[in-house]
C-alpha positions in Angstrom: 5.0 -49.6 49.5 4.2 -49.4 45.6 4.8 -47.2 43.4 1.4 -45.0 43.1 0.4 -45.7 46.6 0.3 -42.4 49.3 1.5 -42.6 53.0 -1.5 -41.7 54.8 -0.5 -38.1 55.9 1.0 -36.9 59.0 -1.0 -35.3 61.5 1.5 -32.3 61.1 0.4 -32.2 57.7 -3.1 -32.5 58.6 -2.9 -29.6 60.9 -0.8 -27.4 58.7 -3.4 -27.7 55.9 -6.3 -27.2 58.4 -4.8 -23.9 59.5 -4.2 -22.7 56.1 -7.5 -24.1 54.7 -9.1 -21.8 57.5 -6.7 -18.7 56.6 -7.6 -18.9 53.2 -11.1 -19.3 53.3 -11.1 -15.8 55.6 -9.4 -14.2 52.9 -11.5 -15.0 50.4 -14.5 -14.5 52.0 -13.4 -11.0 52.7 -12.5 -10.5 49.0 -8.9 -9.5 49.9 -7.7 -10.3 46.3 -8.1 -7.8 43.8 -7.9 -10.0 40.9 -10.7 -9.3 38.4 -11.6 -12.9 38.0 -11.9 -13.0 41.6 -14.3 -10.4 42.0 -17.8 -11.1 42.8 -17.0 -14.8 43.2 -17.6 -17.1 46.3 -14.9 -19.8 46.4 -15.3 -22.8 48.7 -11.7 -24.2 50.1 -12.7 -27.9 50.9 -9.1 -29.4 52.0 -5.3 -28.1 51.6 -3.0 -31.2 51.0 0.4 -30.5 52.1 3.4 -32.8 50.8 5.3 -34.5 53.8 8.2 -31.8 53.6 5.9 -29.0 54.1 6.9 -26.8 51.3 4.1 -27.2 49.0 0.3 -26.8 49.6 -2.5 -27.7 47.1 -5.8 -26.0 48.1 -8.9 -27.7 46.8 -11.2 -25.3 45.6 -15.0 -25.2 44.3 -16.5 -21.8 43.2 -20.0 -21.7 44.1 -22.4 -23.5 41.3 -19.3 -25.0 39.7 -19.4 -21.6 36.9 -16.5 -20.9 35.5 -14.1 -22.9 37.1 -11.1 -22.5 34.8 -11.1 -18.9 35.0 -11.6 -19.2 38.8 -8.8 -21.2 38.6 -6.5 -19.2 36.8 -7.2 -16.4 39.2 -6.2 -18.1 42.1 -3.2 -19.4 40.9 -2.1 -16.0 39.7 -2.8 -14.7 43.2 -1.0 -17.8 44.5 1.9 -15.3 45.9 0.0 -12.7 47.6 -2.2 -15.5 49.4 0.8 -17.3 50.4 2.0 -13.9 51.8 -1.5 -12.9 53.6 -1.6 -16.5 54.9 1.7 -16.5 56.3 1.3 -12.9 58.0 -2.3 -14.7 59.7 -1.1 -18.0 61.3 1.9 -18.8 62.8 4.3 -21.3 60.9 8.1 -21.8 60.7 8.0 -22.4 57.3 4.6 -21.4 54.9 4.4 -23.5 52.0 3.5 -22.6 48.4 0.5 -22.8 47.4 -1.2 -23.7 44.6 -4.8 -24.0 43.5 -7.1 -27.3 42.2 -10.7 -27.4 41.7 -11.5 -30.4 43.7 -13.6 -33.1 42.1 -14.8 -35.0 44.8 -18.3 -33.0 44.1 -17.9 -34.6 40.6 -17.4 -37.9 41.3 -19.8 -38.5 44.2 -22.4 -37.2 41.7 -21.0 -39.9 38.5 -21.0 -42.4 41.9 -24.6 -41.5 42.8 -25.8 -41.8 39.5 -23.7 -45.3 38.6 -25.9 -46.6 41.9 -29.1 -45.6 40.6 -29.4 -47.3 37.7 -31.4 -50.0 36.4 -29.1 -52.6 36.3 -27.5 -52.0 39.5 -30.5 -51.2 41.4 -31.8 -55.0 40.2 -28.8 -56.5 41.8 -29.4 -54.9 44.7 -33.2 -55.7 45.1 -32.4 -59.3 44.5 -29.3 -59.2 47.0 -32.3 -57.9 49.5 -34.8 -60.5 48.3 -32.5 -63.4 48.6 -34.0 -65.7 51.6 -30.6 -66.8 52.2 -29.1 -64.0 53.5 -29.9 -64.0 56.6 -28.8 -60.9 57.9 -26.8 -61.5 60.1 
């Protein structure tokens, strides 16, 4: 394996996120932190990454409309200890990671993608790749 390539993850580490992604979500939808920057805000957790030894966590995050992410962010991260603590007493794991907080990008990028596909140039290569009378679809 090269440097810069990821194992594909474990299923322990897919479940372990899944659980926390869940716990978390509950908790913020309940509005269990008392962080100013948290108040008043609906945060989406899209996926929790957690590193093949189980100690660290990386939630994904995406406030709703994308406003004011940073400070979102900041918030969360802040609150990262009294999360981790709420999560831990919710599910049932030997050991609870830490956690910390990313806005996820994926939103981002699957717009810049959308938008790369719809334009001119692209979408002429595409017509002609459909026009071409040698392809013959199979």
């Amino acid at each position: 394996m090269q440097r810069g390539e990821q194992r594909p993850r474990s299923q322990r580490q897919l479940r372990v996120g899944e659980v926390i992604r869940h716990a978390l979500a509950q908790l913020l939808e309940r509005g269990e932190a008392h962080d100013p920057g948290l108040t008043g805000v609906s945060i989406t957790v899209t996926e929790v990454r957690v590193s093949p030894d189980l100690r660290n966590a990386t939630a994904f995050v995406m406030p709703l409309g994308g406003a004011e992410s940073d400070a979102v962010l900041k918030s969360l991260n802040r609150a990262a200890p009294f999360f981790r603590r709420r999560v831990g007493q919710a599910v049932d794991l030997r050991r609870l990671p830490n956690l910390s907080f990313e806005i996820d990008s994926s939103f981002d990028n699957a717009n810049r993608i959308d938008a790369l596909l719809r334009t001119p140039a692209v979408s002429a290569d595409i017509d002609a790749d459909a026009d071409d009378p040698r392809d013959d679809g199979a």
